[in-house]
N, C-alpha and C positions, 0 to 999 in steps of 0.2 A: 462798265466792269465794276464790280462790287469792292470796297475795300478789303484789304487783311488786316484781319485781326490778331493780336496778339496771343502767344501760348498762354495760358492759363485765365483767358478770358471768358466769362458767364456769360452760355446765351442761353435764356432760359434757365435750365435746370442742369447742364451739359455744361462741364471746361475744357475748354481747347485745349489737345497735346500738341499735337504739329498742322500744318500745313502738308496736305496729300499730295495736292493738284491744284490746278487756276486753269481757266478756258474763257470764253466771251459769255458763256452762257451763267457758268454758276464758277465756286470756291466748293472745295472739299476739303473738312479735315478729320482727323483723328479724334476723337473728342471722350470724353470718360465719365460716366454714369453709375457711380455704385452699385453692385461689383460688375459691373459690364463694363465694355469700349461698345461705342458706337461711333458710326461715318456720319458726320453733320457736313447735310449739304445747303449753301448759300445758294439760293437761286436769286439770278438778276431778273428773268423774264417769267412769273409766275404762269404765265402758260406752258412754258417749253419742259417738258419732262420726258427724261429717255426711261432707259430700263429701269424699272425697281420690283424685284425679285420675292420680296418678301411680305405676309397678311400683315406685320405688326409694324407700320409706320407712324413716325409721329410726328404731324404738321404742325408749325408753327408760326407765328410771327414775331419778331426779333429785332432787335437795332434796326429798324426801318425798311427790312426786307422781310420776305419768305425762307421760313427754312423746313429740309427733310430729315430724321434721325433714323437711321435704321443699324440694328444691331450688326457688328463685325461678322460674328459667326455666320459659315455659310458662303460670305460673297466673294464672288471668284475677281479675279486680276483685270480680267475681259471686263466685269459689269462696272468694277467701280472705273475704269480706262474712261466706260462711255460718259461719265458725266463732266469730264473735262479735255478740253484741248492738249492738255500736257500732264503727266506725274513727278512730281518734283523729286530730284534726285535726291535731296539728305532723307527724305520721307520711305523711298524703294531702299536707301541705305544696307543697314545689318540685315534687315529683313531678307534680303536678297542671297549676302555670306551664310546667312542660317539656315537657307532653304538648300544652297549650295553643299553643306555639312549633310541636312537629309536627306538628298539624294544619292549624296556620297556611302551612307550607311546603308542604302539598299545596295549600290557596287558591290558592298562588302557581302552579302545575301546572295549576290550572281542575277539581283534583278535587274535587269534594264528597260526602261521604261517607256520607249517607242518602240520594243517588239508584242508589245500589246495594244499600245492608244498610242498616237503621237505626242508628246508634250507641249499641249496647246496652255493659253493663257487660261481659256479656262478650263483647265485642271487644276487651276493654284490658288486657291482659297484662304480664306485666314480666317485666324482663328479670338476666342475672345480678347485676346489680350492685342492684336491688331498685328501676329506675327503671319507668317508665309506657310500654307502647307498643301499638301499633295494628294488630291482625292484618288483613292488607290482603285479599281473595281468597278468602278461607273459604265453603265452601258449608253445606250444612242447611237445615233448615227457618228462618222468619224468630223471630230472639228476640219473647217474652213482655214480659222485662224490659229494655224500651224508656222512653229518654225524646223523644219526636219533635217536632217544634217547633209550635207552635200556628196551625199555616197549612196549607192543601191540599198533595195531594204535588207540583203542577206546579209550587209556587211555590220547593221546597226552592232551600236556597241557604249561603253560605258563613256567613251570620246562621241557619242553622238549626242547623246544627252547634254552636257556640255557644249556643245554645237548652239544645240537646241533654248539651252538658258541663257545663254550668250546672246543671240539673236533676240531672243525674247526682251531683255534686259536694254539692247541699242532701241528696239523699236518703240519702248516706251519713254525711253529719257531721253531719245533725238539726237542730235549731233554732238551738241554742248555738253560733251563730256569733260572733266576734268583730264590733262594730259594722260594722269597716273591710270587712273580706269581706263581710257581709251587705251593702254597700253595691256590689261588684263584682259580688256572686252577681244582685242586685237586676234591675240593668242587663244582666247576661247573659240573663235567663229573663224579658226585659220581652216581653208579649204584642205592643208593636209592634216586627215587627223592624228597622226603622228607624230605632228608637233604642239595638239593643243595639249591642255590638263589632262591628266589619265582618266581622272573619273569625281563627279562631283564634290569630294571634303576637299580635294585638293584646290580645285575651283575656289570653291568658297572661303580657304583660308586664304589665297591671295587677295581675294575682295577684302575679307574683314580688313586686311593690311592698308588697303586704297580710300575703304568708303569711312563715313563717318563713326566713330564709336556714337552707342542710344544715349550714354552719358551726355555726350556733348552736342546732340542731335539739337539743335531751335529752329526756328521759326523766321527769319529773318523781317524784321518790325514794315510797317507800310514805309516808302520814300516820296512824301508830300513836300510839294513846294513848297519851300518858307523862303522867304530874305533872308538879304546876312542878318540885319537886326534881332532877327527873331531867334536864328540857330545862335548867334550870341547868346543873347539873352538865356536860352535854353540850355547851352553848353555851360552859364556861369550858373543855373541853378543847380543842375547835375554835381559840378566839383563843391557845391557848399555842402548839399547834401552828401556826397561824398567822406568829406571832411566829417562833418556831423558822425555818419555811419561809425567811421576807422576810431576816432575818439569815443563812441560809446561802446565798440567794441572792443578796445584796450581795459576802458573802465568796469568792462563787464569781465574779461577775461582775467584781470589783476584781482579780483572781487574774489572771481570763483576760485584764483589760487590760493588767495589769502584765506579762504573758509575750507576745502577741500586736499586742496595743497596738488594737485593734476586738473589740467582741464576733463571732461565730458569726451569718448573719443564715440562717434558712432559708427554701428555695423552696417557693413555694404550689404546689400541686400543678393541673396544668395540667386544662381542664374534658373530661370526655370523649368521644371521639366521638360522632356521632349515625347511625342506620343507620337507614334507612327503608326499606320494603320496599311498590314500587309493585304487583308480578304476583308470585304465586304459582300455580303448575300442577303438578299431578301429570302425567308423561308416561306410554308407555308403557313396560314393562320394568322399574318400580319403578326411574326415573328421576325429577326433579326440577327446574327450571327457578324460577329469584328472579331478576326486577330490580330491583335494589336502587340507592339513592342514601348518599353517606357526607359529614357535614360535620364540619367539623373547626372549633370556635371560630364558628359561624356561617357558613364559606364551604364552599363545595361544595368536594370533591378527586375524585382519580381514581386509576389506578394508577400514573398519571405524575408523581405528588405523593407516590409511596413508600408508597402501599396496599397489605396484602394481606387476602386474605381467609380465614374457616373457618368451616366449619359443625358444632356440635355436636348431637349426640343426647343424650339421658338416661345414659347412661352410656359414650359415645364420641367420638371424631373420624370425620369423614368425609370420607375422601382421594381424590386425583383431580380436584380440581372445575376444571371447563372456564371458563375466562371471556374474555368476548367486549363490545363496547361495547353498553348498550342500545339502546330504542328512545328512550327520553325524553333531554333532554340532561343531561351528566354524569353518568348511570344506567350501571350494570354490571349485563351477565346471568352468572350464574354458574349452572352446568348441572353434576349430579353424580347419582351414582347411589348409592341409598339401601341394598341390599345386602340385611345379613338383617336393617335396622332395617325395611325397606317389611314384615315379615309380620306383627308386630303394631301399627304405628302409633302415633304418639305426639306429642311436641313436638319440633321442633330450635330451637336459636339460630343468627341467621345474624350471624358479625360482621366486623369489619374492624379491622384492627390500622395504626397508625402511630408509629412510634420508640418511646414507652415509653406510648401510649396506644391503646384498643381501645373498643368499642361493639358491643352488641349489641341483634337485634331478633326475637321469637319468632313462629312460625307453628305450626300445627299439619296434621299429615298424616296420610293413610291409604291404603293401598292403594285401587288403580282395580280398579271392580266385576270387569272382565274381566282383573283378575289373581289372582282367589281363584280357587283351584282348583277343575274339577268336581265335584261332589259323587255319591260313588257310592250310590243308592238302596238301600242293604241294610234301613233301617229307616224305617217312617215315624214322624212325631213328631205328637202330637197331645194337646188338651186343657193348651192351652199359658194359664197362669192369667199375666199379669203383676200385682205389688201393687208398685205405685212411690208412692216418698214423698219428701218435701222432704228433709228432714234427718234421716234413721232410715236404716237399711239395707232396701234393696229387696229384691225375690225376683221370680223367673222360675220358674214349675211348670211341667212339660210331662212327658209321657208318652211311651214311643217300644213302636214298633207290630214285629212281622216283614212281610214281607210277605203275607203269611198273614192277615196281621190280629191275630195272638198278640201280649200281652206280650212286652217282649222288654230284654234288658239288653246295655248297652254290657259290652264284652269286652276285656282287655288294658292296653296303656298309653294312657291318656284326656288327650285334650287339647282344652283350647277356646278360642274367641274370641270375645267378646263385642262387639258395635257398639251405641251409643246414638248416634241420631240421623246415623249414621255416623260417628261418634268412637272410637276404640276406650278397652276399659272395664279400667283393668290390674288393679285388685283383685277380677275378679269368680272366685267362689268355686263348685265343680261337688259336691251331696252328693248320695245315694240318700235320700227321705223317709224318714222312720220313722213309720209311719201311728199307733203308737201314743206318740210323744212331741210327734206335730203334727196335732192336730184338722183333719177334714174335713169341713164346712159340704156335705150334700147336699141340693139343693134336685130336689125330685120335683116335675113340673109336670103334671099329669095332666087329659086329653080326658076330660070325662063327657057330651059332646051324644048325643044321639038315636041316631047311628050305633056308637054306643061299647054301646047296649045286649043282654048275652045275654054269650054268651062273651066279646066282647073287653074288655068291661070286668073280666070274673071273670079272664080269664088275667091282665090287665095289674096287677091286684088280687095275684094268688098272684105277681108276679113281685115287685112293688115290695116287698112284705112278706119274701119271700126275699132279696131286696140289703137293706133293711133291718137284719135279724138278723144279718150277718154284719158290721157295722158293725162298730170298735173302741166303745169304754165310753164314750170324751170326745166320740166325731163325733156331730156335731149332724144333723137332721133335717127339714125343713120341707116341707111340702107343701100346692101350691096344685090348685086345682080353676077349669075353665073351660070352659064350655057358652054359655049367651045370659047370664050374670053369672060375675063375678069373684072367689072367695072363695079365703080361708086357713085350710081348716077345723083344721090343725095347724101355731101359729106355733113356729119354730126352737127347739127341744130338744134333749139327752140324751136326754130321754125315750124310749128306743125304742117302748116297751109301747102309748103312748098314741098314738106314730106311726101305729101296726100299725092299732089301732083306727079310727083318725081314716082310713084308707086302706079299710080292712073298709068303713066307711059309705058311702063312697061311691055315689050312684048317678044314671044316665044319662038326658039328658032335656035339648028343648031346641036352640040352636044353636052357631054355634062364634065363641067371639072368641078369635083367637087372640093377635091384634096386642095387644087389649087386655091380655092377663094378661100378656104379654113387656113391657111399658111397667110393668105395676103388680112384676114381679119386679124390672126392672132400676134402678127407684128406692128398695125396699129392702133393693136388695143392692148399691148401688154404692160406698158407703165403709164395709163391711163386714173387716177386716182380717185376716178367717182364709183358707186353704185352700177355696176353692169346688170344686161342681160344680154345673151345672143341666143335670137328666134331661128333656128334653120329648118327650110323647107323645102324639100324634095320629094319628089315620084320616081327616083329610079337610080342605077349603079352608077360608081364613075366609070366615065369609058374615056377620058381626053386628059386629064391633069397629066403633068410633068412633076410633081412631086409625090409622095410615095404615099399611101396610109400612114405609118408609122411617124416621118417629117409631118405631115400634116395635124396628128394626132398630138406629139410631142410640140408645137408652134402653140397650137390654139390648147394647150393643160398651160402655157406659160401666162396665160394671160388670169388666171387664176379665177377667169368667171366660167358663169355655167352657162352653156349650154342645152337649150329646150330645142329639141330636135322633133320634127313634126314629118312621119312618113305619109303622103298620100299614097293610099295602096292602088297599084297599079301591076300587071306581068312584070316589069323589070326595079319595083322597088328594091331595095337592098337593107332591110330592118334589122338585120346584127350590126350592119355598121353605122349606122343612125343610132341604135343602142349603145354601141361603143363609146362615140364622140359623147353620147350624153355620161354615162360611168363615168370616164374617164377625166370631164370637168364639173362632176358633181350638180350636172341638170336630171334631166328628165326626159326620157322617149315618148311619144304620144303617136297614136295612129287615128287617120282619119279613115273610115272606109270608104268615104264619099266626099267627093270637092264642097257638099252641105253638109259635111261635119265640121269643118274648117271653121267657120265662125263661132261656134260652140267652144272649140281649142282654144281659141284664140281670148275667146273671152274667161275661161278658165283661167289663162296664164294672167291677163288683168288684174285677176281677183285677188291671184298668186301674189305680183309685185306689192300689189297692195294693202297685203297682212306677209309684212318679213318682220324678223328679229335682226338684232342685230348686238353681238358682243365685245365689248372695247378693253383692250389689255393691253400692257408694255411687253415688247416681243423679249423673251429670256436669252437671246442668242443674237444680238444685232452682229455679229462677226460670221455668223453662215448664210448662205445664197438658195439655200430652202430646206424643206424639211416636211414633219407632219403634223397637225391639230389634230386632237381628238377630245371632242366636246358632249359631256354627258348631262341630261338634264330631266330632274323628277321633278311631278307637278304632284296636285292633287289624285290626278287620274292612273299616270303609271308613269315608264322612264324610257325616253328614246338615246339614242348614242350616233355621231354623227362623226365620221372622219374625211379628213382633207389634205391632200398633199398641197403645199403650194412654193410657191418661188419666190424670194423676197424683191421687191420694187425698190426704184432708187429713190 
């Protein structure tokens, strides 16, 4: 575990304000960059990196470790959670009573904020200054990491939200609450809501009462072992210095009276604005529309109270912005257009400036679907494997086709853009596999019913044993069998030799479950962590399973690989549902018209495993249990777009 360091410590170019968080993996703190705040994170294990959300990071090395800086704006409560085991409570402090206040001031609006989204963690973003805010408008699928109030959705209300911050607030600071908080957290998350706070300011003024004033907020210093000798020694340097201190601040103070005749008294520094952000919409043209609310000190202002406005991106200003009176009262629309930030999407801060004080509040944006450009069909993309994980680096595998159906390689200058959940993903990473520095998991599923006997099982036989052998040395091999029973007569190996064999024996007899052996694959291969492929080969419908299409179809999409589904045509083939399973896990359908087309397939798909891509990102949502990618990529030649549902793995 890394030491702490003290507040107002240089590392690098960054001084420490507080202390965030502490985990086994890394330290997080608060840290201040002219005129920004950024999260300096301390990592102990240069490999281990969870989520990081943003293109403009800044690596470094530092007092003997590795460290990350990424700017405040933008990052939700959820992402910065994943870099540490714990958040420290003086750190979530005011931040917490201030957010409490904003929510409360929407009460006052009639909004309430789990009759449109649930109030998840990540809803709650911060902003440059390193305070708490509320992305207002956001679409997606609904968060996972929810806390929702303990009553049906009709009854939601301005005591649900409260519920809701409450819960949010224990789950991040644990048990070890102080008495006093445990006693407002108590009353916040009481299952009647008729006894908790009415509605968020109320909330949040009894916090401010409990948690720490930002004045007095520190860092509490490292506790290293010293001897008594030492903390003597230390304790008697401290009171001389002391002494020192008191006596040349007397002689300094007697000085200034004698020349002045009053001490020097200084000004508190005034509180900062607040900017709430009621609508947010992407328009058309990679345009933008916010109505926003600004108080100052508690009262509402305007532009006639000497407002003005800016909106920031990740690395710019954005000029122009149109503003008009809202719809709510003393709400301003402010209308601008996003330029070349709308092509890859990201965070803006929207804020408001007055005489020497300003505020700000974060949204998150992305291009409107019917603004990505057409996609020109030069290549198809297929056998798209997603392996998504909480806090590990994810992959996206996929294959891209000619139209032909050939292999086929991206050409030129390559560019991509990644979407999670419609978010865009800025660190996601485009290599060519190296089939032999990254093992490939082939799962061979193979028909031996009654129709499969004579030729088509011999050619399907001489085929699978030919993809087989031309395997690399580390890819694994597994092969299941399914007629009226379900077997593994060869469990996942190296082993090719014993493959070959266990494939040789096969033979045909019996009827077809087909549902069944895709439910018994897609439960031992679902949190499987390598390179998949699953080969399925059939000549004809199910007529035996005890599990349904649908169960079978839903089992084997969990395992997040694709499926290369191979129909020999025969009277009782079944080619839309062979088509299906392939859709549905992002393979490919292929027909043989002949038990001698079978090796041709077969060797096609070789070729396939053998020219993959593959994309590596940090997943934006480790707190959801799945979702969707949508991966778009131009070369030289034109632009393909490739989309995947998948499930996250443990």
């Amino acid at each position: 575990m890394a030491s702490v360091l003290r507040p107002g410590t240089l590392v690098a170019r960054y001084k420490l304000v507080e202390l965030a968080g502490d985990g086994s993996q890394s330290n997080i703190y608060l840290a201040e960059l002219e005129p920004e705040m950024h999260w300096l994170i301390q990592i102990e294990n240069p490999e281990w990196e969870p989520n990081v959300p943003f293109a403009n990071i800044d690596r470094f090395t530092a007092h003997g470790g590795q460290w990350i800086a990424l700017p405040t704006v933008g990052t939700s409560m959820v992402n910065l959670a994943s870099w540490v085991d714990r958040l420290e409570l003086p750190f979530i402090g005011w931040r917490w009573a201030n957010l409490g206040r904003e929510v409360g001031l929407l009460h006052k609006k009639g909004v309430v904020l789990q009759n449109t989204q649930p109030l998840a963690l990540d809803r709650l973003e911060f902003t440059r200054g390193g305070e708490l805010s509320i992305v207002q408008g956001r679409g997606g699928a609904p968060d996972e990491y929810t806390f929702p109030a303990p009553q049906s959705a009709d009854a939601v209300n301005a005591a649900a939200d409260v519920y809701a911050l409450g819960a949010s607030l224990q789950a991040l600071a644990g048990d070890n609450l102080p008495r006093n908080v445990q006693g407002v957290i108590r009353r916040a998350t009481d299952p009647d809501a008729s006894k908790r706070y009415p509605d968020g300011s109320t909330f949040g003024e009894a916090l401010a009462e409990v948690l720490p004033d930002p004045q007095r907020e520190k860092v509490a210093p490292p506790r290293p072992k010293h001897s008594v000798l030492k903390l003597v020694a230390i304790a008697s340097v401290v009171i001389c210095l002391g002494l020192a201190l008191c006596v040349g601040a007397l002689y300094t103070y007697a000085w200034r009276m004698f020349q002045l005749g009053a001490p020097t008294i200084t000004a508190i520094q005034p509180e900062r604005l607040r900017v709430t952000i009621l609508k947010w919409e992407m328009l058309q043209g990679c345009n933008a529309r916010a109505e926003v609310t600004v108080q100052d000190e508690g009262q509402p202002v305007t532009r006639d109270d000497g407002l003005s406005f800016f909106v920031l991106a990740p690395q710019a200003s954005v000029n122009q912005i149109e503003i008009a009176p809202g719809a709510e009262p003393a709400a301003t629309a402010l209308q601008f257009a996003l330029g070349d930030f709308c092509v890859e999407g990201g965070a803006l801060a929207i804020g408001a400036r007055r005489d020497d004080r300003e505020g700000t509040s974060t949204v998150y944006y992305y291009p409107p679907d019917e603004d990505i450009p057409e996609k020109v069909a030069l290549y198809k993309a297929g056998g798209t494997q997603a392996r998504i994980y909480k806090f590990s680096t994810s992959h996206m595998n996929f294959g891209l086709a000619s139209r032909a159906g050939e292999p086929a390689n991206l050409k030129g200058a390559i560019k991509i853009r990644l979407l999670q959940d419609g978010l865009p993903v800025h660190d996601a990473r485009l290599k060519a596999v190296n089939g032999a520095l990254d093992p490939l998991v082939v799962v061979l599923v193979m028909d031996t019913s009654k129709s499969m006997t004579g030729d088509a099982l011999a050619k399907s036989q001489l085929a699978a044993a030919g993809l087989v052998a031309k395997l690399y040395p580390n890819d694994y091999v597994c092969v299941y069998r399914f007629a009226t029973e379900v077997s593994e007569p060869h469990v996942c190996s190296t082993d090719k030799e014993s493959a070959s064999k266990a494939i040789a024996q096969l033979t045909a007899g019996g009827n077809t479950s087909l549902y069944d052996v895709l439910v018994e694959v897609g439960k031992r291969h679902a949190n499987r962590a390598d390179r998949q492929a699953i080969i399925l080969l059939s000549d004809g419908a199910d007529n035996n399973s005890k599990a349904t299409r649908e169960q079978a179809l839903n089992d084997i999409a969990k395992t997040n690989v694709p499926v290369y589904a191979i129909g020999l045509v025969n009277q009782d083939l079944a080619p839309a549902v062979l088509a299906q399973i392939a859709e549905r896990t992002g393979g490919d359908y292929m027909e043989a018209p002949t038990p001698d087309d079978l090796e041709r397939l077969f060797d096609k798909l070789q070729a396939r495993f053998d020219n993959q891509y593959e994309v590596e990102f940090q997943s934006l949502f480790p707190d959801r249990e799945r979702g969707t990618l949508e991966l778009f990529i131009s070369d030289g030649e034109g632009e393909i777009s490739i989309k995947k549902e998948y499930q996250v793995q443990p």
